[in-house]
N, CA, C and O atoms as a Tripos MOL2 file, in Angstrom:
@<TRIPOS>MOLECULE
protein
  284   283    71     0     0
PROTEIN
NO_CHARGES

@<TRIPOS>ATOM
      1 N           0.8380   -1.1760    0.0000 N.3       1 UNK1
      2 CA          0.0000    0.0000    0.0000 C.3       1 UNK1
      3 C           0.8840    1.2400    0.0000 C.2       1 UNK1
      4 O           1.7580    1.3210    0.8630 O.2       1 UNK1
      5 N           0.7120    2.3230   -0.9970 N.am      2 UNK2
      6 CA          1.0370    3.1110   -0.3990 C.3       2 UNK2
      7 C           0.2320    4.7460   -0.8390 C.2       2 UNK2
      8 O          -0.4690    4.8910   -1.8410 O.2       2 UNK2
      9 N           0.5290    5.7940    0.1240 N.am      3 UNK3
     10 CA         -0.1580    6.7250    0.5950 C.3       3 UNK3
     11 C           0.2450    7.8480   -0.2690 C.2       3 UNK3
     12 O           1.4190    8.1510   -0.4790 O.2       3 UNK3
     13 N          -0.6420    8.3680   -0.6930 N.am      4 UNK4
     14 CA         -0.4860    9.7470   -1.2160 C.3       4 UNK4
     15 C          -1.0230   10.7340   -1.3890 C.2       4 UNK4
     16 O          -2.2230   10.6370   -1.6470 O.2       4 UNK4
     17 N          -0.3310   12.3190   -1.3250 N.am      5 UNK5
     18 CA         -1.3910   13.2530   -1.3280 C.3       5 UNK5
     19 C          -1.7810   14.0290   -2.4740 C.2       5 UNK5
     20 O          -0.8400   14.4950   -3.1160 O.2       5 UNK5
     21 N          -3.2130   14.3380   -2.9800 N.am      6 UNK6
     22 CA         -3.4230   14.8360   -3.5200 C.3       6 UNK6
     23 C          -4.7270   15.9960   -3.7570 C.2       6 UNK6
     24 O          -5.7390   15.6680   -3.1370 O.2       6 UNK6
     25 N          -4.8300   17.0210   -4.3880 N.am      7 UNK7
     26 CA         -5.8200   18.1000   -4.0600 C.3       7 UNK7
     27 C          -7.1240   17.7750   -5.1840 C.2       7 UNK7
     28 O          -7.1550   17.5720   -6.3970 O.2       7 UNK7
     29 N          -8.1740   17.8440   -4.0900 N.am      8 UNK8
     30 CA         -9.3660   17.8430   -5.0530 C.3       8 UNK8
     31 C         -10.2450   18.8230   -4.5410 C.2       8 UNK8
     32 O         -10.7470   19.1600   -3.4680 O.2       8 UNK8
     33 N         -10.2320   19.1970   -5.9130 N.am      9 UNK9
     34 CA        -11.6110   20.5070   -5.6410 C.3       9 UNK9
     35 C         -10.3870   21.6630   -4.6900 C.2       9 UNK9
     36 O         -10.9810   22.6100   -4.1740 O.2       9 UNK9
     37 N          -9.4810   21.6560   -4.5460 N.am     10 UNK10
     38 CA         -8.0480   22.6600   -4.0750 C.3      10 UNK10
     39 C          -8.2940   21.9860   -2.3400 C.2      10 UNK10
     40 O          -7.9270   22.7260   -1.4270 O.2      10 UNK10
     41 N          -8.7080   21.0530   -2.0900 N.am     11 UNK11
     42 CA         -8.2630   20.7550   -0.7230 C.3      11 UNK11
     43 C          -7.4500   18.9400   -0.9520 C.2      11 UNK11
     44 O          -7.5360   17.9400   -1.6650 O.2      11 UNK11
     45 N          -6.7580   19.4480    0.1250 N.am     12 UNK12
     46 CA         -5.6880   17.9360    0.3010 C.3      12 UNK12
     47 C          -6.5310   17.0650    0.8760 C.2      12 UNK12
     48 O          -7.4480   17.1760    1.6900 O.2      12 UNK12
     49 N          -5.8990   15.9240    0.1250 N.am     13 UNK13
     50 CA         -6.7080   14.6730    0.8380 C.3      13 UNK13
     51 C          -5.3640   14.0040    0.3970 C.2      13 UNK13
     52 O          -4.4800   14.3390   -0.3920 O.2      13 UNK13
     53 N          -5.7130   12.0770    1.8620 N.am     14 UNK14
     54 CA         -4.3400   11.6030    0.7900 C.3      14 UNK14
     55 C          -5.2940   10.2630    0.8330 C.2      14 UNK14
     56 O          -6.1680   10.0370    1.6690 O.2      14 UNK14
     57 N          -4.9140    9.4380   -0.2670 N.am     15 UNK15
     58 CA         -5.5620    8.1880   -1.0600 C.3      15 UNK15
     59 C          -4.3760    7.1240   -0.8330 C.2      15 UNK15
     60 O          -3.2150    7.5060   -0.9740 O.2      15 UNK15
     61 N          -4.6350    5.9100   -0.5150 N.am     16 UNK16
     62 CA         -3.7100    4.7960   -0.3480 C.3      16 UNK16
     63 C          -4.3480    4.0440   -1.4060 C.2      16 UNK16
     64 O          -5.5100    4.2240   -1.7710 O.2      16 UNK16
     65 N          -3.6060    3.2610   -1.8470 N.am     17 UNK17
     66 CA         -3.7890    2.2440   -3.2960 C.3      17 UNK17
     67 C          -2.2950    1.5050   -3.6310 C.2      17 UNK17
     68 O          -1.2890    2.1710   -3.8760 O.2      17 UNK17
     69 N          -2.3120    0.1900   -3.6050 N.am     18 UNK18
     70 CA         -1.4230   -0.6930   -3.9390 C.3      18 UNK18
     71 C          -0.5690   -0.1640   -4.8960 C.2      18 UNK18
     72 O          -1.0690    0.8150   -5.4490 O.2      18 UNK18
     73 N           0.8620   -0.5430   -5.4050 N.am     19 UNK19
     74 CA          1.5250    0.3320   -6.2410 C.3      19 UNK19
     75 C           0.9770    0.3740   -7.7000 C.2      19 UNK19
     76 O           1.0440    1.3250   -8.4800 O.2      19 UNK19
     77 N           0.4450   -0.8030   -7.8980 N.am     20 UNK20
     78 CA          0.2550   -1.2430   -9.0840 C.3      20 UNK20
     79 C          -1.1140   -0.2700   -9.6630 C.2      20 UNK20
     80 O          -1.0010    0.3040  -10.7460 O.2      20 UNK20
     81 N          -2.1170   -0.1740   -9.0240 N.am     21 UNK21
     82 CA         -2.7880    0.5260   -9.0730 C.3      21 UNK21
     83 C          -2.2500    1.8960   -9.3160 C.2      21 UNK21
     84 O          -2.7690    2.4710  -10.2730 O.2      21 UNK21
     85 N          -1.6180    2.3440   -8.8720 N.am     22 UNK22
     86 CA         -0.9570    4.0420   -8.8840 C.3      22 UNK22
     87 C          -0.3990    3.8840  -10.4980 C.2      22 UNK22
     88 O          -0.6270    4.8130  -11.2740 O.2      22 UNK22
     89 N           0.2100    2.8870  -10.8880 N.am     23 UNK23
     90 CA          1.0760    3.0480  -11.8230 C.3      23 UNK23
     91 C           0.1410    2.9560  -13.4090 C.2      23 UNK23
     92 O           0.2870    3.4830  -14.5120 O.2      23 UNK23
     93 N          -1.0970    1.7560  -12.6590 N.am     24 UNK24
     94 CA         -2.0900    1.4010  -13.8120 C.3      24 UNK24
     95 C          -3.0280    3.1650  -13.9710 C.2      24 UNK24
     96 O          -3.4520    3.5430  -15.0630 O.2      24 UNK24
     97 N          -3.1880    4.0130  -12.6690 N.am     25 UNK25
     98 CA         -3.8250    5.2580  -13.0490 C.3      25 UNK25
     99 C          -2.9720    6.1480  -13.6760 C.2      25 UNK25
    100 O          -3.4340    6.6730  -14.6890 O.2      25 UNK25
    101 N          -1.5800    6.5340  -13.2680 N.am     26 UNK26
    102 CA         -0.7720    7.4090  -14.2020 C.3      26 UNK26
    103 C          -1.2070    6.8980  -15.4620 C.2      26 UNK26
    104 O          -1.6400    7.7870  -16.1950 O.2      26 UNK26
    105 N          -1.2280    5.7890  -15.9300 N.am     27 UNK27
    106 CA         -1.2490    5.2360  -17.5760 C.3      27 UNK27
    107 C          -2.9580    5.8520  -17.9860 C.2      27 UNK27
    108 O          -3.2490    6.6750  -18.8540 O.2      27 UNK27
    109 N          -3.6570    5.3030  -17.2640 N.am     28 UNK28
    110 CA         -4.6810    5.6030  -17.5620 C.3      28 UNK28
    111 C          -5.5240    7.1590  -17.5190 C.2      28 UNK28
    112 O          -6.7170    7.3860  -17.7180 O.2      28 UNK28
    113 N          -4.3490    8.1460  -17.1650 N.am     29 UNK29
    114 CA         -4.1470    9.8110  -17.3010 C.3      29 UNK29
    115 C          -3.7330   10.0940  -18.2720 C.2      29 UNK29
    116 O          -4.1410   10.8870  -19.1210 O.2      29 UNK29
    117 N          -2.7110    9.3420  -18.2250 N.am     30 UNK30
    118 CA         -1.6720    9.7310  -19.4530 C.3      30 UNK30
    119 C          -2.4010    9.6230  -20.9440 C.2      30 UNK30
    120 O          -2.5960   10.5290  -21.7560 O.2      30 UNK30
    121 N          -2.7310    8.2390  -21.0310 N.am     31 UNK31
    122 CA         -3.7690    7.7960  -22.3400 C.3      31 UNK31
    123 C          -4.9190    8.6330  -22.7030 C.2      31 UNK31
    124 O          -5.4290    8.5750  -23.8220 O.2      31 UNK31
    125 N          -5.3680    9.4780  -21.6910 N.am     32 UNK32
    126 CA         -6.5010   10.6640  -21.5040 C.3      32 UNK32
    127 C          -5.9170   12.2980  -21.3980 C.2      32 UNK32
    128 O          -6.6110   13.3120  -21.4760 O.2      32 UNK32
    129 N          -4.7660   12.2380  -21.2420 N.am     33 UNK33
    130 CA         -4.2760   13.7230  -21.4600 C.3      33 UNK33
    131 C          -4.7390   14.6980  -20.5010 C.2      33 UNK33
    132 O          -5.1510   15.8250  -20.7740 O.2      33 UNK33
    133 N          -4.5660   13.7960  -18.5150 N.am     34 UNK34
    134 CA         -4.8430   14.3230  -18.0270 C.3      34 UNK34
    135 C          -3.8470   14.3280  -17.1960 C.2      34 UNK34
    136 O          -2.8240   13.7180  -17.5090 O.2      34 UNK34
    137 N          -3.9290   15.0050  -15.9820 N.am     35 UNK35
    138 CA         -2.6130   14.7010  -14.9220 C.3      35 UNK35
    139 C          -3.3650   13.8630  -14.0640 C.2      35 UNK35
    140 O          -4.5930   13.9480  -14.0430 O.2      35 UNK35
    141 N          -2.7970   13.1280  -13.4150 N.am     36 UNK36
    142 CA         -3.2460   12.0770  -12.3450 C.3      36 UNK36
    143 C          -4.1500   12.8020  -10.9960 C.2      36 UNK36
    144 O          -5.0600   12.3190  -10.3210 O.2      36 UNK36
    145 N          -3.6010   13.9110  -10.9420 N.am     37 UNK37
    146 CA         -4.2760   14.5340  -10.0810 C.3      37 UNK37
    147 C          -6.2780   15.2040  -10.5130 C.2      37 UNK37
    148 O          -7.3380   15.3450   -9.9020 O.2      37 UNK37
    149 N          -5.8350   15.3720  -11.6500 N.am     38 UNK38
    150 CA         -7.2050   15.7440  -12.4740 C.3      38 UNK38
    151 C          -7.8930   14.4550  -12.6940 C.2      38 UNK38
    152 O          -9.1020   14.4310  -12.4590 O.2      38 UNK38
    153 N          -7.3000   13.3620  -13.1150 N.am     39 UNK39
    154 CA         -8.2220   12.1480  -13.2390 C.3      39 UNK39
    155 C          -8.9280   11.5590  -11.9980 C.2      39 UNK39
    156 O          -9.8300   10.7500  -12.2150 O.2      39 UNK39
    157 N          -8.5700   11.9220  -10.5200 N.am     40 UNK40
    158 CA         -8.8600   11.6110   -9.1060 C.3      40 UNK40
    159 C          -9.5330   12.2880   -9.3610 C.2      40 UNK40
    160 O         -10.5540   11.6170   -9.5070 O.2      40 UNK40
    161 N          -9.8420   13.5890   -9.6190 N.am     41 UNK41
    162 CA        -10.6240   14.7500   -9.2660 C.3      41 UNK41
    163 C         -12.2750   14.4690   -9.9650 C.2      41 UNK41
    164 O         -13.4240   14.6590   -9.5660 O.2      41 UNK41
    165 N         -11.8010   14.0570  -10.8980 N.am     42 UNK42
    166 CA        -13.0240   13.4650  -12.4160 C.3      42 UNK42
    167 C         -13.4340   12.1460  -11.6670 C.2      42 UNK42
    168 O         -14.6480   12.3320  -11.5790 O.2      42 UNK42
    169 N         -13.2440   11.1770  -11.1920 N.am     43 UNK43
    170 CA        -13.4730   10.2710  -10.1950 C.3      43 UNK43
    171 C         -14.0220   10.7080   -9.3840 C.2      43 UNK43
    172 O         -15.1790   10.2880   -9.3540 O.2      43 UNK43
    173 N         -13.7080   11.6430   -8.3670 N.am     44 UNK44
    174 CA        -13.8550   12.1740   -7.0680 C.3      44 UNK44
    175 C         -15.3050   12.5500   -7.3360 C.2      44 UNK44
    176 O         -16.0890   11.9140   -6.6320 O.2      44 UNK44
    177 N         -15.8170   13.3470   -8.1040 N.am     45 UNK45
    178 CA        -17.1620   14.2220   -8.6270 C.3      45 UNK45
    179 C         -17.9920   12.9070   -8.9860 C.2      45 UNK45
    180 O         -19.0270   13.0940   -8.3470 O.2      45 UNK45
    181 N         -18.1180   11.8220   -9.5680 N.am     46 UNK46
    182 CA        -18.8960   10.5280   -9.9460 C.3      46 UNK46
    183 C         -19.2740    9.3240   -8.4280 C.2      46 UNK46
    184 O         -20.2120    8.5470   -8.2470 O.2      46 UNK46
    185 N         -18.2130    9.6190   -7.6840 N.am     47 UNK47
    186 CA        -18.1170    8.7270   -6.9440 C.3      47 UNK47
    187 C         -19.3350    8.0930   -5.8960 C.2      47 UNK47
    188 O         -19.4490    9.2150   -5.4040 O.2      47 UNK47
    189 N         -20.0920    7.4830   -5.3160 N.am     48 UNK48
    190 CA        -20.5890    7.1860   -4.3410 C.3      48 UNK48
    191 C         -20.1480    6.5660   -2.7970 C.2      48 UNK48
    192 O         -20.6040    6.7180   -1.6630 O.2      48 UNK48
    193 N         -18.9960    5.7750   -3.3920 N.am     49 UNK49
    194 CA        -18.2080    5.4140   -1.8880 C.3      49 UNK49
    195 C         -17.2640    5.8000   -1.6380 C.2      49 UNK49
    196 O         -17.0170    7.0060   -1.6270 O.2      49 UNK49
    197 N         -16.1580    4.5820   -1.2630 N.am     50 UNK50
    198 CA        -15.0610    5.3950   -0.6510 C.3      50 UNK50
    199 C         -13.7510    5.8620   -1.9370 C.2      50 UNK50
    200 O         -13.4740    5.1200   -2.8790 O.2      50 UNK50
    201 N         -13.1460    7.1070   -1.7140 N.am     51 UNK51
    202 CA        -12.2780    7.4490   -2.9190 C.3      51 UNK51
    203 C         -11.2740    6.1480   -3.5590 C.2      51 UNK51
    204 O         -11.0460    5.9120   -4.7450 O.2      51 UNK51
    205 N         -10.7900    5.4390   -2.3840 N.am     52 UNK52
    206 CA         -9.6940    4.5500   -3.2000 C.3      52 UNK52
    207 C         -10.2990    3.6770   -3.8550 C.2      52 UNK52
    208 O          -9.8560    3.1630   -4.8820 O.2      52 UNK52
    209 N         -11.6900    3.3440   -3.1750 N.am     53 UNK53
    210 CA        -12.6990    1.2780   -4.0320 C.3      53 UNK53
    211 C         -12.5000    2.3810   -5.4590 C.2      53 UNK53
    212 O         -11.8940    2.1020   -6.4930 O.2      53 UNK53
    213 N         -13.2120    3.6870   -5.1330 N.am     54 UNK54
    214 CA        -13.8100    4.3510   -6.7580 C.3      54 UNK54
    215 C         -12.6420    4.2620   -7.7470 C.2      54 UNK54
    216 O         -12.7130    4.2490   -8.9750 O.2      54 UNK54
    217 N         -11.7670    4.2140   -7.1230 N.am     55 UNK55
    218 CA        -10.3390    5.0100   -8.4540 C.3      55 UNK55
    219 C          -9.6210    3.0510   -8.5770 C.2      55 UNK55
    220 O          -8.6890    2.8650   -9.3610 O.2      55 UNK55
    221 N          -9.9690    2.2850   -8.0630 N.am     56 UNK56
    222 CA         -9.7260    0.6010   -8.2550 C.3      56 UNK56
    223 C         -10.7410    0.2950   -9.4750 C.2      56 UNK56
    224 O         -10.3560   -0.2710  -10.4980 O.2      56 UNK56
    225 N         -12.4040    0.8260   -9.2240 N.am     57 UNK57
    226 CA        -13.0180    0.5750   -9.8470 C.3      57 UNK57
    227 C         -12.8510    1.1810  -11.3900 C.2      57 UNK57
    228 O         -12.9380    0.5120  -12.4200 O.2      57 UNK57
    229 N         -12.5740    2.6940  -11.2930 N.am     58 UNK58
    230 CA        -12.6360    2.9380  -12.1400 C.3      58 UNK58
    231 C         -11.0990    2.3490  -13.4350 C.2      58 UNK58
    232 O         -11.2390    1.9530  -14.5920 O.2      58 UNK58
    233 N          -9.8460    2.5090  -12.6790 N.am     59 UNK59
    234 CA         -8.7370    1.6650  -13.1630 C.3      59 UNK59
    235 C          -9.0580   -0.0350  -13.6970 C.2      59 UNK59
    236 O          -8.6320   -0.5370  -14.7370 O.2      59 UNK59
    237 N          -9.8430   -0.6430  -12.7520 N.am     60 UNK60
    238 CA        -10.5650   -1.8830  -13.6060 C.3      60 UNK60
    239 C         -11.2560   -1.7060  -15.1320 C.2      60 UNK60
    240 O         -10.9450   -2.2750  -16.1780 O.2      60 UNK60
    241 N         -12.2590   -0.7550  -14.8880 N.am     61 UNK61
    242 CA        -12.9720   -0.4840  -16.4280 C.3      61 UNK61
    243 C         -12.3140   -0.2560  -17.2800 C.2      61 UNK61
    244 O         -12.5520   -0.6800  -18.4110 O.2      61 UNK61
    245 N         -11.1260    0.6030  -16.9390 N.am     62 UNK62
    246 CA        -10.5300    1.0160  -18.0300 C.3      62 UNK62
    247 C          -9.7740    0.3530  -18.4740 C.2      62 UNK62
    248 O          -9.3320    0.6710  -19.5780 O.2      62 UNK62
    249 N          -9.2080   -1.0550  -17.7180 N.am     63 UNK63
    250 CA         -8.4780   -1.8740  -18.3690 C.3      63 UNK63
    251 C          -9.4710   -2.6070  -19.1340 C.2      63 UNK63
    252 O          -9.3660   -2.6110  -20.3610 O.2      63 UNK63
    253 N         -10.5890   -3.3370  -18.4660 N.am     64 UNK64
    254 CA        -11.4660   -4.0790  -19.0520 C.3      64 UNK64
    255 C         -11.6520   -3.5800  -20.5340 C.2      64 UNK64
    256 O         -11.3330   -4.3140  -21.4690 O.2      64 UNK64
    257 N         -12.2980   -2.0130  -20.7850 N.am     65 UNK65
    258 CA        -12.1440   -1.8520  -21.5560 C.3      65 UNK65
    259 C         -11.4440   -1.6170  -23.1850 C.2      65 UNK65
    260 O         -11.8710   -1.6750  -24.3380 O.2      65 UNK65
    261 N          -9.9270   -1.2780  -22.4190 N.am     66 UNK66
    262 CA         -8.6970   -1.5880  -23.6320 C.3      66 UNK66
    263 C          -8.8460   -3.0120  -24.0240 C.2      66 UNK66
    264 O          -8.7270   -3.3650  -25.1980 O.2      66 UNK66
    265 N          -9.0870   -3.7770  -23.1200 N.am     67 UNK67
    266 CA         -8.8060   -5.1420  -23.5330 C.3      67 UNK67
    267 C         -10.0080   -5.9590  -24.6610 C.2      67 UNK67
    268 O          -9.9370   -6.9700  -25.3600 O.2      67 UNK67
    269 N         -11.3950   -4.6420  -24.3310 N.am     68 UNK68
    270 CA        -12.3420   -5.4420  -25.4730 C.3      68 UNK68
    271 C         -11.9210   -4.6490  -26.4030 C.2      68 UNK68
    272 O         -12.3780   -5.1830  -27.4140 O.2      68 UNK68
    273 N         -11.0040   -3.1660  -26.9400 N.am     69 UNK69
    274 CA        -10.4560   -2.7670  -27.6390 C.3      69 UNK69
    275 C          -9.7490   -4.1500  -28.7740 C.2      69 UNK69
    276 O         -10.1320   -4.7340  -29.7880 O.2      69 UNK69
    277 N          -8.2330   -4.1960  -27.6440 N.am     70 UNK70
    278 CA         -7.6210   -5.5940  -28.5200 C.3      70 UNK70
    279 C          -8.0290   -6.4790  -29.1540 C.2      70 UNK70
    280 O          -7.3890   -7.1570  -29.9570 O.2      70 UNK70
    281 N          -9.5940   -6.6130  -28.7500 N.am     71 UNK71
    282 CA         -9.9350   -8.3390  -29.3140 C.3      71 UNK71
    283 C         -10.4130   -8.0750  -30.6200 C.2      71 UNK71
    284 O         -10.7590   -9.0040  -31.3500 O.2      71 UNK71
@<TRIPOS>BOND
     1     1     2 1
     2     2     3 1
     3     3     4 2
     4     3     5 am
     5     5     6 1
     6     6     7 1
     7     7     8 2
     8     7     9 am
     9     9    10 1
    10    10    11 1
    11    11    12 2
    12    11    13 am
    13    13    14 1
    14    14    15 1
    15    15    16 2
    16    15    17 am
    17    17    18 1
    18    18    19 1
    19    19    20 2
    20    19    21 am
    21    21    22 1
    22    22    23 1
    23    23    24 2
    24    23    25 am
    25    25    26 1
    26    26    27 1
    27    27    28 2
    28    27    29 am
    29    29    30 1
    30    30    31 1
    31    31    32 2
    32    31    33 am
    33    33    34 1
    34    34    35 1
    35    35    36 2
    36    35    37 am
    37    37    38 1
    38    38    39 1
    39    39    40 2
    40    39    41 am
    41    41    42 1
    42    42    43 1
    43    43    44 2
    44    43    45 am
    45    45    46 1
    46    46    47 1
    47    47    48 2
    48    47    49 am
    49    49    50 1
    50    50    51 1
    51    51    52 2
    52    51    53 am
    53    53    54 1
    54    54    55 1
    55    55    56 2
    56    55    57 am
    57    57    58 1
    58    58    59 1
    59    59    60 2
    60    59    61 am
    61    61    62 1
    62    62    63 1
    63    63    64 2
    64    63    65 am
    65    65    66 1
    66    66    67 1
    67    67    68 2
    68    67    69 am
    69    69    70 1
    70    70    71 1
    71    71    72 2
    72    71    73 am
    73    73    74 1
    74    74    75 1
    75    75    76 2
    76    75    77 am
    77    77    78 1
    78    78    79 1
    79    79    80 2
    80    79    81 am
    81    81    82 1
    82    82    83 1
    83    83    84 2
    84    83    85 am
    85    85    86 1
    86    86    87 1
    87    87    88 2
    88    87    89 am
    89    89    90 1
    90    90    91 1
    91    91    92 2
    92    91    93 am
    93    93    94 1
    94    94    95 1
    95    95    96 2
    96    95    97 am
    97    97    98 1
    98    98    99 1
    99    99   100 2
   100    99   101 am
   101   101   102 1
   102   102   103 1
   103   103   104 2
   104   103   105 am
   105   105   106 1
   106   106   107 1
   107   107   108 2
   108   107   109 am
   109   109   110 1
   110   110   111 1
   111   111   112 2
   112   111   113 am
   113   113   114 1
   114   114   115 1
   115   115   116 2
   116   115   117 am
   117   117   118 1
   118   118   119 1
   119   119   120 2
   120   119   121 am
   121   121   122 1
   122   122   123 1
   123   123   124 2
   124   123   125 am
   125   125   126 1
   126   126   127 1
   127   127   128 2
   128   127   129 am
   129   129   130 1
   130   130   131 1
   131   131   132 2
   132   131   133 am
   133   133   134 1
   134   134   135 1
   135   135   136 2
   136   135   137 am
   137   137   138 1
   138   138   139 1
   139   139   140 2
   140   139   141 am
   141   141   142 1
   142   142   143 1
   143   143   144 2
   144   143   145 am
   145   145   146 1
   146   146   147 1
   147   147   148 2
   148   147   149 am
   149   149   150 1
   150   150   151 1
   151   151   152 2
   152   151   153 am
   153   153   154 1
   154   154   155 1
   155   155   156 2
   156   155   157 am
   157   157   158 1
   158   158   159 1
   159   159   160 2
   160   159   161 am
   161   161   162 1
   162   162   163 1
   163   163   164 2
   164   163   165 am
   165   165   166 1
   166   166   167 1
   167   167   168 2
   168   167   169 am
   169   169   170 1
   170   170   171 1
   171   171   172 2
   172   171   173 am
   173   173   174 1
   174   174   175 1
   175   175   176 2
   176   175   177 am
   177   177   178 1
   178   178   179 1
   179   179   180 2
   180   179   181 am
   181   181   182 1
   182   182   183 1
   183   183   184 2
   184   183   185 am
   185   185   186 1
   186   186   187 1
   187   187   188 2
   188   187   189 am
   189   189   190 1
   190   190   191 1
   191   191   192 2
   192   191   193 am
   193   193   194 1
   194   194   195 1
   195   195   196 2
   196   195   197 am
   197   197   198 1
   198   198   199 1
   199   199   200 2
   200   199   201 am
   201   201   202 1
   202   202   203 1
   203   203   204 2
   204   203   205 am
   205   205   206 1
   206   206   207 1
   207   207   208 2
   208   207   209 am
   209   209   210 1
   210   210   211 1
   211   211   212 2
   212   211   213 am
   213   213   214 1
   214   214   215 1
   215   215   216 2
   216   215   217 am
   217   217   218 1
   218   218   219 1
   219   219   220 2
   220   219   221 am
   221   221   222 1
   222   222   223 1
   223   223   224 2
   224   223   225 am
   225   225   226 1
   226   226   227 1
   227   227   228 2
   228   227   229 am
   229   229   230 1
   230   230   231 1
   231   231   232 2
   232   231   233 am
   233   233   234 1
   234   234   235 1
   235   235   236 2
   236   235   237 am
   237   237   238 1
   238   238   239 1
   239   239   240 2
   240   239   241 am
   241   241   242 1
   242   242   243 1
   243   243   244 2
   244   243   245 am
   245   245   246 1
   246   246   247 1
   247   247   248 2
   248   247   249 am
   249   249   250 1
   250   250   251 1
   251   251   252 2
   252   251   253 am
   253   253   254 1
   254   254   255 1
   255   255   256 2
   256   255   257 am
   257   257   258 1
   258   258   259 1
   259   259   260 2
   260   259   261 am
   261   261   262 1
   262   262   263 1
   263   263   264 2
   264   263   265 am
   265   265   266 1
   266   266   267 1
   267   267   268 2
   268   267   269 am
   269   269   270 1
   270   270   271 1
   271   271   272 2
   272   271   273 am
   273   273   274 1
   274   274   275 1
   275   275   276 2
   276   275   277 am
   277   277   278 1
   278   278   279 1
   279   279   280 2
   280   279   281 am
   281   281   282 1
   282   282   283 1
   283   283   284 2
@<TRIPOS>SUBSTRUCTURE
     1 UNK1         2 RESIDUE 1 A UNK
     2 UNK2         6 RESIDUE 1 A UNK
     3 UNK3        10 RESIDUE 1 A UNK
     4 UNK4        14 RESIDUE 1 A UNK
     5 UNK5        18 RESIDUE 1 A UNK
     6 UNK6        22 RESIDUE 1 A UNK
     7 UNK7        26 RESIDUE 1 A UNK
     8 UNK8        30 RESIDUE 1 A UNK
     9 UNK9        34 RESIDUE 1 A UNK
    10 UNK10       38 RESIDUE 1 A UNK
    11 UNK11       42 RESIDUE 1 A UNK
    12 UNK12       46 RESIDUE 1 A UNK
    13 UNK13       50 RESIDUE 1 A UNK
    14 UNK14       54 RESIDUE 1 A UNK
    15 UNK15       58 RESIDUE 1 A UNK
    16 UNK16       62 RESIDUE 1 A UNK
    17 UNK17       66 RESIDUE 1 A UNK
    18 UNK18       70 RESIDUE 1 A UNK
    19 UNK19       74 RESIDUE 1 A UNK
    20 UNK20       78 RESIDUE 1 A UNK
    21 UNK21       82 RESIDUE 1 A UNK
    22 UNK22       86 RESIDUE 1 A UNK
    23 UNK23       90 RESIDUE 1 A UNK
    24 UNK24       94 RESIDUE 1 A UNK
    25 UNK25       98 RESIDUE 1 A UNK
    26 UNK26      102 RESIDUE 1 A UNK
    27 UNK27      106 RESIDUE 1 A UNK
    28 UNK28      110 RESIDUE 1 A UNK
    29 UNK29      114 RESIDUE 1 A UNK
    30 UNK30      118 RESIDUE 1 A UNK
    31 UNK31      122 RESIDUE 1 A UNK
    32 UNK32      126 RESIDUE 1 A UNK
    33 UNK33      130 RESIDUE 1 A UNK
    34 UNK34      134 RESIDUE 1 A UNK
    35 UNK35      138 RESIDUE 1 A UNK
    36 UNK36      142 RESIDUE 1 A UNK
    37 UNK37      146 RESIDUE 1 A UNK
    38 UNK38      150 RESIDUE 1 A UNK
    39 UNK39      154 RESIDUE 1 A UNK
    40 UNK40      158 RESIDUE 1 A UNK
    41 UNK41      162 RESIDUE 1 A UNK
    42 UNK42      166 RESIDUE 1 A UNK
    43 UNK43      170 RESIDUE 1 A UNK
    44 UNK44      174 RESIDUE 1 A UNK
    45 UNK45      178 RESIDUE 1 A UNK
    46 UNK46      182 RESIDUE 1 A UNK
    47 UNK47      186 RESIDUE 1 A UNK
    48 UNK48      190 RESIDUE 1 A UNK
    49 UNK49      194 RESIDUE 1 A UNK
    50 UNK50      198 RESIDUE 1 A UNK
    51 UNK51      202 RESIDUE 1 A UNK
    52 UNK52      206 RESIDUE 1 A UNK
    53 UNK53      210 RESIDUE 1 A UNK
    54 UNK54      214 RESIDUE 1 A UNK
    55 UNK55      218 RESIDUE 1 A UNK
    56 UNK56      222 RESIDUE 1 A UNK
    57 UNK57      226 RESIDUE 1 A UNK
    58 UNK58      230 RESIDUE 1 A UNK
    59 UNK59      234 RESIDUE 1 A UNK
    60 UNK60      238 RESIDUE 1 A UNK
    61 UNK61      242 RESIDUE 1 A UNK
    62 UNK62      246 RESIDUE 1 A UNK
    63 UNK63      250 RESIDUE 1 A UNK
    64 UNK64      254 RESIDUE 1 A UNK
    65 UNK65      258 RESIDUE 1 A UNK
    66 UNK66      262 RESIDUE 1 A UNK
    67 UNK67      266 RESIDUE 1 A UNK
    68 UNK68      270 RESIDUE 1 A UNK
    69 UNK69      274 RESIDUE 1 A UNK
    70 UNK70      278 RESIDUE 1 A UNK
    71 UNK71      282 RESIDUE 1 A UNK
């Protein structure tokens, strides 16, 4: 796990998420032409539970989705 801080909506919060996860959301910013901090933020505004399940969930879809891309 690890911890990090970041501003949404201009206040700090910090989000814990496995590394892999962190590394699968940079990609999944990057591929969107956003900063990682803006893609939490775009998450953050949709969300219903807790920030880290949302940004797992949403990093799932988006793989799910490249992958019905490939086929």
């Amino acid at each position: 796990m690890k911890k990090r801080s970041v501003l949404i909506a201009g206040h700090p919060t910090s989000v814990s998420l496995e590394e892999e996860f962190w590394d699968a959301l940079k990609a999944v910013a990057q591929a969107r032409g956003l900063s990682v901090n803006a893609l939490i933020e775009e998450i953050d505004q949709s969300r219903t539970g807790n920030l880290s399940s949302a940004i797992r969930v949403h990093v799932l879809k988006a793989v799910q989705n490249r992958s019905g891309e490939d086929a």
